[in-house]
N, C-alpha and C positions, 0 to 999 in steps of 0.2 A: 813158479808162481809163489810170490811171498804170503802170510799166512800175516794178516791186518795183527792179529791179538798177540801173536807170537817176537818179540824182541830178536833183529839179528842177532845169528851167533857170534860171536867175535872171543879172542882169546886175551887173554892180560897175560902183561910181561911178566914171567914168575918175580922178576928182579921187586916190580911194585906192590906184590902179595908179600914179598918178606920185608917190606915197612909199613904197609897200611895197616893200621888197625882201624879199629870199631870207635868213635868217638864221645861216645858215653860210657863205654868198657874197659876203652886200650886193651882188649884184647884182641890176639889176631882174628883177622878173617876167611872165608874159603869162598873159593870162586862156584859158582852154579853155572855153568858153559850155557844149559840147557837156556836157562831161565834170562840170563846177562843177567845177572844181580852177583854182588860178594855179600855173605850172610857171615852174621853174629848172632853166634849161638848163643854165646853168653847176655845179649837183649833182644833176644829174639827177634831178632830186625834183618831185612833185606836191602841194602842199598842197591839200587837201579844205576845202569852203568849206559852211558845215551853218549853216541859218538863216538864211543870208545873212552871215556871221561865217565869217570867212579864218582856218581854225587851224592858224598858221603855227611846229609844232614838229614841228623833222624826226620826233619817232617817232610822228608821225598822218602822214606825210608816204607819199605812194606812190613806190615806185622805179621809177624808167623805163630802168631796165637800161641798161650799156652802150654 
């Protein structure tokens, strides 16, 4: 039974975490398996990953407060 609030899990190709960056940072980012989000730490932002496609524009981006 899938869980409405919960994002499936899905995994990202490590190959596309070693060029993706943050696009307000360019710094790199890490994947949250749990969550499907990749976060940047350095703007404390979450990008939401839907499909399997990283939608990497801060205003779909989650704020991690703080």
């Amino acid at each position: 039974m899938n869980d409405p609030v919960s994002p499936p899990v899905t995994d990202v190709d490590p190959r596309l975490l070693e060029i993706l960056v943050c696009p307000l940072t360019r710094t790199p980012l890490t994947y949250d398996r749990a969550k499907g989000e990749l976060v940047s730490k350095a703007a404390k932002l979450a990008y939401p990953i839907r499909d399997g496609v990283p939608i990497m524009l801060p205003e779909e981006a989650r704020d991690l407060g703080s």
